[in-house]
C-alpha positions as MATLAB code, in Angstrom:
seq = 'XXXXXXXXXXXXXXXXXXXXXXXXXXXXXXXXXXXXXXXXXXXXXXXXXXXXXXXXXXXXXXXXXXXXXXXXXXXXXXXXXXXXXXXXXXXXXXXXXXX';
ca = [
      60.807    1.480    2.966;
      60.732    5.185    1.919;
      57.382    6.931    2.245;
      55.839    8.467   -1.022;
      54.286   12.120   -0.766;
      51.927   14.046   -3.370;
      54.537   16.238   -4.090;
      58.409   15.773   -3.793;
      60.832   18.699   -4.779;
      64.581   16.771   -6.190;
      66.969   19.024   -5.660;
      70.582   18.653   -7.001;
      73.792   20.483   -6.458;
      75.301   19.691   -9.867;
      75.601   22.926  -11.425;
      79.122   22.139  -12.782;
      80.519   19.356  -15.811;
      82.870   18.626  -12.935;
      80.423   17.914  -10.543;
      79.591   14.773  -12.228;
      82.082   11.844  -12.294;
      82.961   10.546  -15.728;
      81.182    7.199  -16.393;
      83.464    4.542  -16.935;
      84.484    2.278  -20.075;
      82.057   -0.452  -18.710;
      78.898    1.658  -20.063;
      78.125    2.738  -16.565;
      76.318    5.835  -15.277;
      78.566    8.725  -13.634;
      75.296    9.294  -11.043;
      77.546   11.605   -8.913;
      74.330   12.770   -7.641;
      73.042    9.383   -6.069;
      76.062    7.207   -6.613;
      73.408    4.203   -7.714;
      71.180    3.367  -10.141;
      69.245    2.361   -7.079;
      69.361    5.781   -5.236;
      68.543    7.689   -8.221;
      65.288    5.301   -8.692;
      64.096    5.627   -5.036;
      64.699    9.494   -5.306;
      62.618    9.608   -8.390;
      59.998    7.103   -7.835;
      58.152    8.603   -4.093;
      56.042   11.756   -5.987;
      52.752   10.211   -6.166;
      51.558   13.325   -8.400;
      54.219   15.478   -9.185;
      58.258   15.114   -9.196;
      59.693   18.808   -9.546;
      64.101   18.017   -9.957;
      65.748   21.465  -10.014;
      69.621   21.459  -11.092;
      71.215   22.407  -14.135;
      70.120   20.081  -16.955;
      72.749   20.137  -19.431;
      74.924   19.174  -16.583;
      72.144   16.127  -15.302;
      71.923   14.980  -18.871;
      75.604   13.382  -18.814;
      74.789   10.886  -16.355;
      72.884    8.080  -18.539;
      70.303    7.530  -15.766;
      69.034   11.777  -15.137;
      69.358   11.718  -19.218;
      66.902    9.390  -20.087;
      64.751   11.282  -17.499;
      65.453   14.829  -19.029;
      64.944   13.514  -22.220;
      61.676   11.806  -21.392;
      60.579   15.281  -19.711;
      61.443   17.668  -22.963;
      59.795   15.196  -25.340;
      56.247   15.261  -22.980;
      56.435   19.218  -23.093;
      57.458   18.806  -18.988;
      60.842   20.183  -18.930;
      60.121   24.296  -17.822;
      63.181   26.213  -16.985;
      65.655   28.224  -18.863;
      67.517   26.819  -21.533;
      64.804   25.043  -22.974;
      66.132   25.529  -26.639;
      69.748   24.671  -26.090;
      68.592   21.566  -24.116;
      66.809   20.431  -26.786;
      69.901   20.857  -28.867;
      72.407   19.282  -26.466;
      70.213   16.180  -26.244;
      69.947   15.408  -30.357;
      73.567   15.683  -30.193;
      73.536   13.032  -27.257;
      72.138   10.654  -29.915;
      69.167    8.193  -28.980;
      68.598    6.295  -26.348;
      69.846    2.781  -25.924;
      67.028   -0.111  -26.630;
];
């Protein structure tokens, strides 16, 4: 078991559309960045208070799972970082979210 901290600072390499594999016809996420739906959810889930992810969002927001998270971030007012306006735009474009 992973140990949870206050704070925990995510950061990603993805700064590059090509960083991120494609996701495939069966619906599933690309998650170049943890490779499982799994991984992404333990990096995500040990800030007890405060989860700070720094990489390129545009980028993160093609991979279904770091999308939903983006999206959930800009529609609580949590996303701060450049861009703010044209992420906004790139993620109406993306459609809604699956229920």
């Amino acid at each position: 078991q992973g140990q949870e901290s206050s704070v925990v600072v995510l950061s990603t390499v993805l700064s590059r559309p090509e960083s991120l594999r494609e996701a495939s016809a069966g619906g599933e996420c690309a998650s170049g960045a943890f490779g499982s739906a799994r991984r992404f959810n333990v990096a995500i889930t040990r800030a007890k208070a405060l989860l700070v992810a720094v990489g390129h969002p545009v980028v993160l927001a093609r991979d279904c799972w770091w999308k939903e998270l983006v999206r959930h971030c800009a529609s609580r007012g949590s996303y701060v970082g450049a861009g703010a306006d044209a992420l906004r735009a790139h993620l109406r474009s993306l459609g809604s979210p699956p229920r």
